[in-house]
PDB file of N, CA, C and O in Angstrom, chain B, residues numbered from 101:
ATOM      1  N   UNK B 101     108.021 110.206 120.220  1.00  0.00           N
ATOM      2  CA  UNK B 101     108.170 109.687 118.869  1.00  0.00           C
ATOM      3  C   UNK B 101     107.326 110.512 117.912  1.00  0.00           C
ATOM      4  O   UNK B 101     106.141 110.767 118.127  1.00  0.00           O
ATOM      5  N   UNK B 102     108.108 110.977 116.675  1.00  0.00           N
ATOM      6  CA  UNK B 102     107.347 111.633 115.808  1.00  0.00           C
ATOM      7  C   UNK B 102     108.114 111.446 114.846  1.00  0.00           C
ATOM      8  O   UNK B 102     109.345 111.435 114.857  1.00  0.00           O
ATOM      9  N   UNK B 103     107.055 111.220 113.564  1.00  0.00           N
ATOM     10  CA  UNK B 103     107.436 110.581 111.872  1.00  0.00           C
ATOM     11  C   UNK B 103     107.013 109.964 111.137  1.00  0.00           C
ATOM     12  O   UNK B 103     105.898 110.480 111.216  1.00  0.00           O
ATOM     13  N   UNK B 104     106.938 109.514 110.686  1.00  0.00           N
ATOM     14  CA  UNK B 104     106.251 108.436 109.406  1.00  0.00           C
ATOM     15  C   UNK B 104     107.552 107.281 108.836  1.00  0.00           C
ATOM     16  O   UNK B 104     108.498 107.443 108.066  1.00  0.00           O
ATOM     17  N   UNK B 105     107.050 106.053 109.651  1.00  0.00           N
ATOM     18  CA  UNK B 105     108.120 104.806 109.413  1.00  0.00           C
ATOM     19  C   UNK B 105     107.303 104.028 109.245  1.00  0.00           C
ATOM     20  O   UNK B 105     106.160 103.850 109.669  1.00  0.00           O
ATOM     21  N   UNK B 106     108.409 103.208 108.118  1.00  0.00           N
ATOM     22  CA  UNK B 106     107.657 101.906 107.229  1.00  0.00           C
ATOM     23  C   UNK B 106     108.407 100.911 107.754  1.00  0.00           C
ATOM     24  O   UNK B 106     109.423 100.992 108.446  1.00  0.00           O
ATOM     25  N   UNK B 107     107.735  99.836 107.311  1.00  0.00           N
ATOM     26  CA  UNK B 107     108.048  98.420 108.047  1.00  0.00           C
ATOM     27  C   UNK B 107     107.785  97.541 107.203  1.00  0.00           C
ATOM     28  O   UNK B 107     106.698  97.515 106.626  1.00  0.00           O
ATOM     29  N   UNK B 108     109.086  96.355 106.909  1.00  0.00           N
ATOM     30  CA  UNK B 108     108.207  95.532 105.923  1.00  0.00           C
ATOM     31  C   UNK B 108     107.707  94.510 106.776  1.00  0.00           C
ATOM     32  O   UNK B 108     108.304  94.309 107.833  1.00  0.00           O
ATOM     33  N   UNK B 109     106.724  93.844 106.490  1.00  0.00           N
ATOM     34  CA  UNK B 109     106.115  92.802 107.245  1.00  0.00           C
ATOM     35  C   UNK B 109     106.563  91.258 106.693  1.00  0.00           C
ATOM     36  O   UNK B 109     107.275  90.986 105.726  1.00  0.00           O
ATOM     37  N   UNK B 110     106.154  90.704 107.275  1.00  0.00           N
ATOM     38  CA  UNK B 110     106.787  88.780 107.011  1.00  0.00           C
ATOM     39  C   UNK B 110     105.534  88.012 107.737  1.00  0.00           C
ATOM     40  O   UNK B 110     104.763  88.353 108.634  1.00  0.00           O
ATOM     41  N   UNK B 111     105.656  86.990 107.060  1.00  0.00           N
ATOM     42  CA  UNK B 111     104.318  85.880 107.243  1.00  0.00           C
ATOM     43  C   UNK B 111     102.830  86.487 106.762  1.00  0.00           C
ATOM     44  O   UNK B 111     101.845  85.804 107.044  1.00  0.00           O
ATOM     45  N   UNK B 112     102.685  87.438 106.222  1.00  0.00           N
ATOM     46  CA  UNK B 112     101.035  88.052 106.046  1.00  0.00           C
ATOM     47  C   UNK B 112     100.896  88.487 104.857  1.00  0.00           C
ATOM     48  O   UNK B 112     101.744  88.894 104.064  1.00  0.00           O
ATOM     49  N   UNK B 113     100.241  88.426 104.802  1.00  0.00           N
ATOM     50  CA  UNK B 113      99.655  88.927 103.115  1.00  0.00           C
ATOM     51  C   UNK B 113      99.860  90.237 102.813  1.00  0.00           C
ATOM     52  O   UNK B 113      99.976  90.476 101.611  1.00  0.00           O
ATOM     53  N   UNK B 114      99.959  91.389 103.766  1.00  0.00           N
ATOM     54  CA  UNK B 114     100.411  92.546 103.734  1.00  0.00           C
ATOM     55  C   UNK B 114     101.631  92.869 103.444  1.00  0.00           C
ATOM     56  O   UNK B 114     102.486  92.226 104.053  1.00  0.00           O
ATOM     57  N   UNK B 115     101.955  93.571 102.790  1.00  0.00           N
ATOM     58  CA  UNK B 115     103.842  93.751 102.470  1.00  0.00           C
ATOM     59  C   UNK B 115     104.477  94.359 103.186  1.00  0.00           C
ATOM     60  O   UNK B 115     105.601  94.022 103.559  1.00  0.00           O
ATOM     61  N   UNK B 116     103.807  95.510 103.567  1.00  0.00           N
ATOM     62  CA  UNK B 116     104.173  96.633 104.124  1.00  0.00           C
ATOM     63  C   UNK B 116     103.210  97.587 105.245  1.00  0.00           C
ATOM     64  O   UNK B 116     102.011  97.861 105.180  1.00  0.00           O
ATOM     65  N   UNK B 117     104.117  97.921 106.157  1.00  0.00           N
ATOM     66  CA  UNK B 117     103.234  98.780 107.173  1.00  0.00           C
ATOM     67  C   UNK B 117     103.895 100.247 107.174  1.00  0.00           C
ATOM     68  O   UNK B 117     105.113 100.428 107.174  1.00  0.00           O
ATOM     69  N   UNK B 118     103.008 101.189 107.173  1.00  0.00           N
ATOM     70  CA  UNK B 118     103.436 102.503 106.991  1.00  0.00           C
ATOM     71  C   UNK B 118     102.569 103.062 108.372  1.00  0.00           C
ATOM     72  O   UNK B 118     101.386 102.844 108.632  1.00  0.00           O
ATOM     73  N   UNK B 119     103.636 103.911 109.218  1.00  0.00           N
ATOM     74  CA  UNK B 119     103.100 104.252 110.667  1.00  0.00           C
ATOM     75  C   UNK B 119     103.801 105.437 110.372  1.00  0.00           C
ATOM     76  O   UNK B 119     104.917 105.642 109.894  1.00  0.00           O
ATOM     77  N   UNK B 120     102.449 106.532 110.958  1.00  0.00           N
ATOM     78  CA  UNK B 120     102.918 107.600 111.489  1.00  0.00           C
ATOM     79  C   UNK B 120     102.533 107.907 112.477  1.00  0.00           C
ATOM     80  O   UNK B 120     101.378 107.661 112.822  1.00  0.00           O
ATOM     81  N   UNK B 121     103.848 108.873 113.620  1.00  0.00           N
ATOM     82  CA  UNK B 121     103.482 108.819 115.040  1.00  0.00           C
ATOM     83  C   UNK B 121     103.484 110.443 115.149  1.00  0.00           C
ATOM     84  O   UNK B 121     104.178 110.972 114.281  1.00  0.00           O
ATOM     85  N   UNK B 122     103.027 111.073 115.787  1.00  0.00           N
ATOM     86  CA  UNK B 122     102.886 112.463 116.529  1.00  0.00           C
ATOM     87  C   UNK B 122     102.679 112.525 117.852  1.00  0.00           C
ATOM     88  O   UNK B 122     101.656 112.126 118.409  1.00  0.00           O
ATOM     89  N   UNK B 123     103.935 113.180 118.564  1.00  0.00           N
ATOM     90  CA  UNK B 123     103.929 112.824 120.124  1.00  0.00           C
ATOM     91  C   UNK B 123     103.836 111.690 120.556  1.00  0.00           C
ATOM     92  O   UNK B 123     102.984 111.461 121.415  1.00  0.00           O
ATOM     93  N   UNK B 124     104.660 110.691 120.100  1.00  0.00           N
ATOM     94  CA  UNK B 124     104.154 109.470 120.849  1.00  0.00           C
ATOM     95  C   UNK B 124     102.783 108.701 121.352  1.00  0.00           C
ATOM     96  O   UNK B 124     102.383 108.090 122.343  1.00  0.00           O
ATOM     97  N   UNK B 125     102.139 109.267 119.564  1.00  0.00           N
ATOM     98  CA  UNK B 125     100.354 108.764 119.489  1.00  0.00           C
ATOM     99  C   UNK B 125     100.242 108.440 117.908  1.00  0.00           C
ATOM    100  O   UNK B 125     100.746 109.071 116.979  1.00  0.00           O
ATOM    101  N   UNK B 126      99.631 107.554 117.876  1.00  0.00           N
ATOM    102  CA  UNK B 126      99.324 106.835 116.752  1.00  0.00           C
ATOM    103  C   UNK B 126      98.717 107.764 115.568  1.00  0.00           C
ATOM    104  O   UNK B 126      97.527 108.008 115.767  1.00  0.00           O
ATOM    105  N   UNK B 127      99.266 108.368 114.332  1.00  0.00           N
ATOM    106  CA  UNK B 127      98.322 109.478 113.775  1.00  0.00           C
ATOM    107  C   UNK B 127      97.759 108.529 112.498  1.00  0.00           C
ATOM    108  O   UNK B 127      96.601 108.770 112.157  1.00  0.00           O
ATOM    109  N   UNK B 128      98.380 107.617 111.865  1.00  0.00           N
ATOM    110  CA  UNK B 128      98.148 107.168 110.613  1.00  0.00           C
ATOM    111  C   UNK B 128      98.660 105.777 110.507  1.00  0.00           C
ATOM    112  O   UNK B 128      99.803 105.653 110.948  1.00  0.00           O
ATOM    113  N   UNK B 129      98.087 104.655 110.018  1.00  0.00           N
ATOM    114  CA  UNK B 129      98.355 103.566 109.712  1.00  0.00           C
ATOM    115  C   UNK B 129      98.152 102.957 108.587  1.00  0.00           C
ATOM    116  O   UNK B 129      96.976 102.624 108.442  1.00  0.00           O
ATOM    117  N   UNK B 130      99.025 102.613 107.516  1.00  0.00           N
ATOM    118  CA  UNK B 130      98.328 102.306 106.169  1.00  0.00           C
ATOM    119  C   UNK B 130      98.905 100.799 105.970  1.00  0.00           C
ATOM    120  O   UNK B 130     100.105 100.623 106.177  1.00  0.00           O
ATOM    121  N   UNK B 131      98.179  99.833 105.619  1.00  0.00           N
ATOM    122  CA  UNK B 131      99.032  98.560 104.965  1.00  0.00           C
ATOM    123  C   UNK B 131      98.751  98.677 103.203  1.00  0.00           C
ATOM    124  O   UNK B 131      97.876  99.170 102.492  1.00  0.00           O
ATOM    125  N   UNK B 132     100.405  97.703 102.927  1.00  0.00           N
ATOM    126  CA  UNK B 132     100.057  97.550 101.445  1.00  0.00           C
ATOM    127  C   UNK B 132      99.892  96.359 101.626  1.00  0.00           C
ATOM    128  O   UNK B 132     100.559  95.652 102.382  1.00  0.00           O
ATOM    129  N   UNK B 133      98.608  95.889 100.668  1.00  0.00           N
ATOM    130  CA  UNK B 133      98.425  94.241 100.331  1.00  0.00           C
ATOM    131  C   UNK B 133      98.040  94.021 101.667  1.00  0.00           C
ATOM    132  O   UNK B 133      98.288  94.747 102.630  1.00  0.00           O
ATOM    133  N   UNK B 134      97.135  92.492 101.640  1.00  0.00           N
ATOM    134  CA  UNK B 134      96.135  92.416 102.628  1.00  0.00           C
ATOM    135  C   UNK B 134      94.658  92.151 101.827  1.00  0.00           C
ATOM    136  O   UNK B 134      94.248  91.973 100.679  1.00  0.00           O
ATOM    137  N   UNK B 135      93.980  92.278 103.645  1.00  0.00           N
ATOM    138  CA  UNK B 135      92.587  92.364 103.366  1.00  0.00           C
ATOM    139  C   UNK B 135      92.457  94.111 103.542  1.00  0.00           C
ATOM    140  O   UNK B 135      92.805  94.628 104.604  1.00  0.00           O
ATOM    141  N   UNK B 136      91.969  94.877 102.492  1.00  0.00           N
ATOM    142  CA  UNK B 136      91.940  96.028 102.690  1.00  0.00           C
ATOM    143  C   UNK B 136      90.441  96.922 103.330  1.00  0.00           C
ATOM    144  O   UNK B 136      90.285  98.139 103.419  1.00  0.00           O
ATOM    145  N   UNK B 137      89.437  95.753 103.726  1.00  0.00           N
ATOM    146  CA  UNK B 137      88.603  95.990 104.338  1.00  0.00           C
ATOM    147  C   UNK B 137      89.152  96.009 105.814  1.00  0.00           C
ATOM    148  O   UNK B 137      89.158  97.035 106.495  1.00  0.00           O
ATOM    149  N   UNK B 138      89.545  94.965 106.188  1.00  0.00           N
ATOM    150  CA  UNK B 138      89.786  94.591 107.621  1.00  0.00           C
ATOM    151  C   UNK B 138      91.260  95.317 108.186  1.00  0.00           C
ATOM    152  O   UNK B 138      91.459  95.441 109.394  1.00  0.00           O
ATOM    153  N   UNK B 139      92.114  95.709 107.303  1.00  0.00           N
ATOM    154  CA  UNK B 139      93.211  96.585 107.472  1.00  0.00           C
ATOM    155  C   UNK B 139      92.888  97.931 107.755  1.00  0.00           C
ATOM    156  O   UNK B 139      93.581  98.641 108.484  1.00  0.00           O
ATOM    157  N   UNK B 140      91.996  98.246 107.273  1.00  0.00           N
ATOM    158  CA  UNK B 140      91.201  99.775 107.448  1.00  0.00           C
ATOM    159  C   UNK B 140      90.879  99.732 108.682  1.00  0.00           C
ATOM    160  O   UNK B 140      91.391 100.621 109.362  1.00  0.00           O
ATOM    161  N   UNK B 141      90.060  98.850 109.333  1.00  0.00           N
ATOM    162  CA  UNK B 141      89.176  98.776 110.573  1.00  0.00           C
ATOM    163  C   UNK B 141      90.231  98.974 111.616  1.00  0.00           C
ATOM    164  O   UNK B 141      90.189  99.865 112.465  1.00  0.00           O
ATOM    165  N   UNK B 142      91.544  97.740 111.448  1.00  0.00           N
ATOM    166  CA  UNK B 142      92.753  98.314 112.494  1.00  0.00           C
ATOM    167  C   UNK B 142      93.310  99.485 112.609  1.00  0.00           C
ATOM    168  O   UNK B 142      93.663  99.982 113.679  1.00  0.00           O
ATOM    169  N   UNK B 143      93.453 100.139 111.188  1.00  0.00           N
ATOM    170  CA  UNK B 143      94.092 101.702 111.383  1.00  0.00           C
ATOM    171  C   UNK B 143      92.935 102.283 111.791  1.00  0.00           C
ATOM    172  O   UNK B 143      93.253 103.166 112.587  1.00  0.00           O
ATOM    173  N   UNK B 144      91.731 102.244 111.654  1.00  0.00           N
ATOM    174  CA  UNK B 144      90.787 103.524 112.150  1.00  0.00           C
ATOM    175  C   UNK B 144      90.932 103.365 113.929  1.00  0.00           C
ATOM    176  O   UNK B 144      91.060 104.250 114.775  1.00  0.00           O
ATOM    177  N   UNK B 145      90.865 102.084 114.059  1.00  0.00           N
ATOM    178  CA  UNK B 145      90.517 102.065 115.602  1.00  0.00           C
ATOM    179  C   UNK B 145      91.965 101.843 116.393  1.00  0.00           C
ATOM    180  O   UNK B 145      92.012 101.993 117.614  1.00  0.00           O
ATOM    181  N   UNK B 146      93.176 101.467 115.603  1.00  0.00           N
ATOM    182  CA  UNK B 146      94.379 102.432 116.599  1.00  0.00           C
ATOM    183  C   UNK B 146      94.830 103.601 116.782  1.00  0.00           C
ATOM    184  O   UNK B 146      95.512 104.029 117.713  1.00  0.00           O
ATOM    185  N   UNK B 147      94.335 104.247 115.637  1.00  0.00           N
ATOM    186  CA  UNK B 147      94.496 105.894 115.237  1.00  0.00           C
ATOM    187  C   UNK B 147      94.244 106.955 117.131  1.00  0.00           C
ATOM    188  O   UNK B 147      93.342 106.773 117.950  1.00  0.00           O
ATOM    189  N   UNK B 148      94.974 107.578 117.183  1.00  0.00           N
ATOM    190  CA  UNK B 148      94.806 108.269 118.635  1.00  0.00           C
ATOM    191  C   UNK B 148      95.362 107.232 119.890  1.00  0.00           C
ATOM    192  O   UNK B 148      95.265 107.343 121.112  1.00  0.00           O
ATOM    193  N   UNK B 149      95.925 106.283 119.117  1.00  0.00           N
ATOM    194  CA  UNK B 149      96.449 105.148 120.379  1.00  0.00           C
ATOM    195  C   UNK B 149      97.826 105.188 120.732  1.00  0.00           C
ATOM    196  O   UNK B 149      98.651 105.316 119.827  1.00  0.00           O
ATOM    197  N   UNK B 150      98.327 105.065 122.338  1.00  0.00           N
ATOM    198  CA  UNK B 150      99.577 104.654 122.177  1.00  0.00           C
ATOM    199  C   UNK B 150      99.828 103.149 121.956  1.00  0.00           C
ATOM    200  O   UNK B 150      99.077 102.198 122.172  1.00  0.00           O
ATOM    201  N   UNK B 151     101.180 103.189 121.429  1.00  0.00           N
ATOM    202  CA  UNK B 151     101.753 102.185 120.787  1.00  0.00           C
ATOM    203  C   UNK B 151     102.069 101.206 121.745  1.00  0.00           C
ATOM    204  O   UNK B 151     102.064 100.064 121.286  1.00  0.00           O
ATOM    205  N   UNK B 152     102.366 101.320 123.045  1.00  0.00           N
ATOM    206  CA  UNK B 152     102.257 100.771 123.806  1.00  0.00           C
ATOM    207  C   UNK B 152     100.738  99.507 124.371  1.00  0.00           C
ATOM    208  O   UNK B 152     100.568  98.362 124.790  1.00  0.00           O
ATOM    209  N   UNK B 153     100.042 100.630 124.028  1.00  0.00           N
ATOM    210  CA  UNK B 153      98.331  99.591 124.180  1.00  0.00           C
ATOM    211  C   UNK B 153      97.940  98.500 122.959  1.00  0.00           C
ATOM    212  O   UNK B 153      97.283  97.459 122.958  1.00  0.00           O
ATOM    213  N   UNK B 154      98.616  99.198 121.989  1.00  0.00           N
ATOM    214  CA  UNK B 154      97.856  98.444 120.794  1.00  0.00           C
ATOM    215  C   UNK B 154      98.714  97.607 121.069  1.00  0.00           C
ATOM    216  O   UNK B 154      98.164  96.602 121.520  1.00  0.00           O
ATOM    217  N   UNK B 155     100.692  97.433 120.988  1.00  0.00           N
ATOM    218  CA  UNK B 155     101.216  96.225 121.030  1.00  0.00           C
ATOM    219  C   UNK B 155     100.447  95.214 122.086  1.00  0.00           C
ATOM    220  O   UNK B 155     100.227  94.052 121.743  1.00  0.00           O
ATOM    221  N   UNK B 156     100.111  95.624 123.177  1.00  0.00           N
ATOM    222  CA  UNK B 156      99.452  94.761 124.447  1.00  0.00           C
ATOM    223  C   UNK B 156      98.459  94.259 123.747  1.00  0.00           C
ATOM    224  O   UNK B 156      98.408  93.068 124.054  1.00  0.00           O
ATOM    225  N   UNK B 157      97.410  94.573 122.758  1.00  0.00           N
ATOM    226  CA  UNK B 157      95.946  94.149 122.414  1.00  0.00           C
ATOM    227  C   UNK B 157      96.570  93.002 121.374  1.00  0.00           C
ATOM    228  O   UNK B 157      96.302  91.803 121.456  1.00  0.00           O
ATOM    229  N   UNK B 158      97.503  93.634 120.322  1.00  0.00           N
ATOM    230  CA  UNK B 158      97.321  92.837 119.455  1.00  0.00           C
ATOM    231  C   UNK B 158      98.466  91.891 118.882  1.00  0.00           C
ATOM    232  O   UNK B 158      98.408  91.095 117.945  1.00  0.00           O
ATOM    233  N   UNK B 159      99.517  92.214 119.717  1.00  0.00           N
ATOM    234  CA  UNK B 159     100.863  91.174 119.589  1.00  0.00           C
ATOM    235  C   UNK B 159     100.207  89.614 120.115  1.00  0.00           C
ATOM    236  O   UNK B 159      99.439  89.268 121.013  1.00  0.00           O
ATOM    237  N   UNK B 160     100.932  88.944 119.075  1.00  0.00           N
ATOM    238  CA  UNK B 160     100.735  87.294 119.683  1.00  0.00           C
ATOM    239  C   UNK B 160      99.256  86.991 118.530  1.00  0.00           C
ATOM    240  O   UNK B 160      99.459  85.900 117.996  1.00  0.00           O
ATOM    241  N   UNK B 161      98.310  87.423 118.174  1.00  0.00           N
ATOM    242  CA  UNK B 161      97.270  86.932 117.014  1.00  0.00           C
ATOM    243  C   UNK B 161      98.134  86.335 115.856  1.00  0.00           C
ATOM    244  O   UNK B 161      99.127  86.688 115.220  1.00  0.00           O
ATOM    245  N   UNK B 162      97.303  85.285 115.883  1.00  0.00           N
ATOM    246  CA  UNK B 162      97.996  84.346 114.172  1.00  0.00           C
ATOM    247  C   UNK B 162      96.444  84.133 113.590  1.00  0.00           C
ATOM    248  O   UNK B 162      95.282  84.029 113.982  1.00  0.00           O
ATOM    249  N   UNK B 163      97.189  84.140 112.473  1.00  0.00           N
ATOM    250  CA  UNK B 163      95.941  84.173 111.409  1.00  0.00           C
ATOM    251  C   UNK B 163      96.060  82.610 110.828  1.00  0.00           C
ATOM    252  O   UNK B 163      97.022  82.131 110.227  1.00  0.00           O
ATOM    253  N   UNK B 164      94.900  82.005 111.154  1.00  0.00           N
ATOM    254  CA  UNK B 164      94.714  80.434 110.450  1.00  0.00           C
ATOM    255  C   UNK B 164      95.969  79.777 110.950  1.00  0.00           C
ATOM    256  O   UNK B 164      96.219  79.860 112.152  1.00  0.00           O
ATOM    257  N   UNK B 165      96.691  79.206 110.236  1.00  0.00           N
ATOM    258  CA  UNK B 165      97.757  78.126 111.189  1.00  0.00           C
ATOM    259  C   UNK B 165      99.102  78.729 110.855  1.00  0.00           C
ATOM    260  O   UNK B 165     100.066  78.273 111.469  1.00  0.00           O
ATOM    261  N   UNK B 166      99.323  79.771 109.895  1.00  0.00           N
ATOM    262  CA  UNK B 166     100.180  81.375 110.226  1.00  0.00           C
ATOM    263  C   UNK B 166     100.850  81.448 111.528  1.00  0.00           C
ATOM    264  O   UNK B 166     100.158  81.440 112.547  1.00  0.00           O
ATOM    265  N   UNK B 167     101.983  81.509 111.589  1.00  0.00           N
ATOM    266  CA  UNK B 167     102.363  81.803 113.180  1.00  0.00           C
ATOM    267  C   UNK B 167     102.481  84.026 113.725  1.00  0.00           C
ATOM    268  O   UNK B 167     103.174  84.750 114.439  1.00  0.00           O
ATOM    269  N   UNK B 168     101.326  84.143 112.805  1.00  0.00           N
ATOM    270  CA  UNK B 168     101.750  85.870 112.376  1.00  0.00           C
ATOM    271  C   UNK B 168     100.183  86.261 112.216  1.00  0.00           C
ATOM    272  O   UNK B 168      99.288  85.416 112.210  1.00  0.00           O
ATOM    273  N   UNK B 169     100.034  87.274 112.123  1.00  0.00           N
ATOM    274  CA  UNK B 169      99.005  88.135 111.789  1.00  0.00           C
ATOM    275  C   UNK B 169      99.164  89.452 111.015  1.00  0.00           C
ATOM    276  O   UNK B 169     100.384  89.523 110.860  1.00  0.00           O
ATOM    277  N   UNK B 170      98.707  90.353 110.539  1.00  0.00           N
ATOM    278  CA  UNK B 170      98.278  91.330 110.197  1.00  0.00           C
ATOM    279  C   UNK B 170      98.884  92.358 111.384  1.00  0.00           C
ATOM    280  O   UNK B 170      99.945  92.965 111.524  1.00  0.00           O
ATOM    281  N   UNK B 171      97.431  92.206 112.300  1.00  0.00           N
ATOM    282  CA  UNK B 171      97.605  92.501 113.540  1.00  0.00           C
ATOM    283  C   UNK B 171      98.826  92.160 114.338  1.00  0.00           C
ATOM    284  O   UNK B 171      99.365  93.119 114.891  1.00  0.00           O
ATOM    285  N   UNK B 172      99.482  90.726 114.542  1.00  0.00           N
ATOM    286  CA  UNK B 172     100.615  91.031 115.295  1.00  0.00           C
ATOM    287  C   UNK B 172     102.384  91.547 114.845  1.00  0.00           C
ATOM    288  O   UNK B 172     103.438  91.627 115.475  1.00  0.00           O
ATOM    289  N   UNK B 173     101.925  91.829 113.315  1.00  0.00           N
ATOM    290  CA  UNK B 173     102.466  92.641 112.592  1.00  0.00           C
ATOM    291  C   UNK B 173     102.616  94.374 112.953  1.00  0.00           C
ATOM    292  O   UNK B 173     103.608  95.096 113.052  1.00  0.00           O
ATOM    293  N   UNK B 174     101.618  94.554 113.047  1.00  0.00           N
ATOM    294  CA  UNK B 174     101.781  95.972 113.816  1.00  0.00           C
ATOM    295  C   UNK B 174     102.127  96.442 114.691  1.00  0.00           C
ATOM    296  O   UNK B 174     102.495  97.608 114.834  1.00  0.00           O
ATOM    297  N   UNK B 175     102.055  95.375 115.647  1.00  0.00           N
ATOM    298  CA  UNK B 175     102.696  95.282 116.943  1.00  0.00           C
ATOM    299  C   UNK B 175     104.035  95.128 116.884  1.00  0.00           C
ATOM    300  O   UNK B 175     104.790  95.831 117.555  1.00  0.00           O
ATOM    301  N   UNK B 176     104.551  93.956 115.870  1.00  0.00           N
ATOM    302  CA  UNK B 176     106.192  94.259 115.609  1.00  0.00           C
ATOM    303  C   UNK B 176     106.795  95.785 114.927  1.00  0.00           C
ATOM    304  O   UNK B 176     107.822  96.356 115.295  1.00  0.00           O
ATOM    305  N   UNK B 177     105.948  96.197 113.958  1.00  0.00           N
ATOM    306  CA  UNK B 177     106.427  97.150 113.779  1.00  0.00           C
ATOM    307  C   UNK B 177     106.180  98.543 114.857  1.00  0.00           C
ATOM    308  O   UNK B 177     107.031  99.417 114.692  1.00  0.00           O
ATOM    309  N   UNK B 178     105.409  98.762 115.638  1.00  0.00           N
ATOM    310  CA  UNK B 178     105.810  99.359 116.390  1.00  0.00           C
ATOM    311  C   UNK B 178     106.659  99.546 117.982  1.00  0.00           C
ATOM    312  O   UNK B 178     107.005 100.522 118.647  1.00  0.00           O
ATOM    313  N   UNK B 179     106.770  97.963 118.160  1.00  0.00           N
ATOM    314  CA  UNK B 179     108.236  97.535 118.541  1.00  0.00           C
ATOM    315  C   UNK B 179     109.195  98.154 118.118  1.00  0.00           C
ATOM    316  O   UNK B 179     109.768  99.009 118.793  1.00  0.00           O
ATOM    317  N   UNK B 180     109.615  97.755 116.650  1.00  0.00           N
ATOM    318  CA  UNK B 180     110.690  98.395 115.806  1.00  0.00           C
ATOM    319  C   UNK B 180     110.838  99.782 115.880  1.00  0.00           C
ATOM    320  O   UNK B 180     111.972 100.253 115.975  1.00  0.00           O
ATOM    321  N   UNK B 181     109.792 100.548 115.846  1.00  0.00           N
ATOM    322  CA  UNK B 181     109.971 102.054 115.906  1.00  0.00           C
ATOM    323  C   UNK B 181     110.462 102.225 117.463  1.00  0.00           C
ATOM    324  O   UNK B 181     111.610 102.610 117.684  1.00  0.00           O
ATOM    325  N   UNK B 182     109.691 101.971 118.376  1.00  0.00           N
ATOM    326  CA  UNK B 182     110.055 102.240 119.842  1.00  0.00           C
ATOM    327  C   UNK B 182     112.019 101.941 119.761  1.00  0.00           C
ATOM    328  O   UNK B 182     112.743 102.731 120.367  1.00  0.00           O
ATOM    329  N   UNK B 183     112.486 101.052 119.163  1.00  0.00           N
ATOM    330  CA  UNK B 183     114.012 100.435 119.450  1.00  0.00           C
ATOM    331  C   UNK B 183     114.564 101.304 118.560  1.00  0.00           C
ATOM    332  O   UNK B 183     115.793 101.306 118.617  1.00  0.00           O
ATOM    333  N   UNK B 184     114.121 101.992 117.813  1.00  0.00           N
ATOM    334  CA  UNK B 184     114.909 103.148 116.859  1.00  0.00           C
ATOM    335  C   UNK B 184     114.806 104.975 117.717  1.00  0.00           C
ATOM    336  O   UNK B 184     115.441 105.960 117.342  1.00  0.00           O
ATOM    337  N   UNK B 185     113.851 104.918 118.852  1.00  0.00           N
ATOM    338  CA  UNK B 185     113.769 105.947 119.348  1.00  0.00           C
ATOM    339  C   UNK B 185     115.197 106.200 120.316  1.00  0.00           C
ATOM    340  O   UNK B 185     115.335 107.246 120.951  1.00  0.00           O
TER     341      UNK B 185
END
């Protein structure tokens, strides 16, 4: 996998997820809207990851009584990319 794909997100305060992959490794992660402190911290520390690990870490987190997260937002969207490969 290699590119830069956006994703819109649902249930989170974030609108949008913007992923870019190189070789089938995590190069860039940006959200729009959010907490843009705590959105940072996820892209720095999936950055160099496969997409495969992070969905395992962080699919299934809900935020407050949210049936969704931030985090298990990213995990859908890189679901989504994997089913477009």
């Amino acid at each position: 996998m290699t590119g830069k794909f956006q994703y819109p997100t649902s249930g989170t305060c974030s609108r949008l997820i913007e992923v870019e992959m190189e070789n089938g490794i995590i190069k860039d992660v940006n959200f729009l809207g959010g907490c843009h402190g705590n959105l940072q911290g996820i892209a720095a520390l999936v950055k160099g990851m496969k997409p495969e690990e992070v969905i395992r870490r962080l699919e299934g987190i809900k935020c407050g009584a949210k049936p969704t997260s931030c985090p298990d937002q990213l995990s859908a969207a890189l679901r989504s990319i994997a089913a477009q490969q």
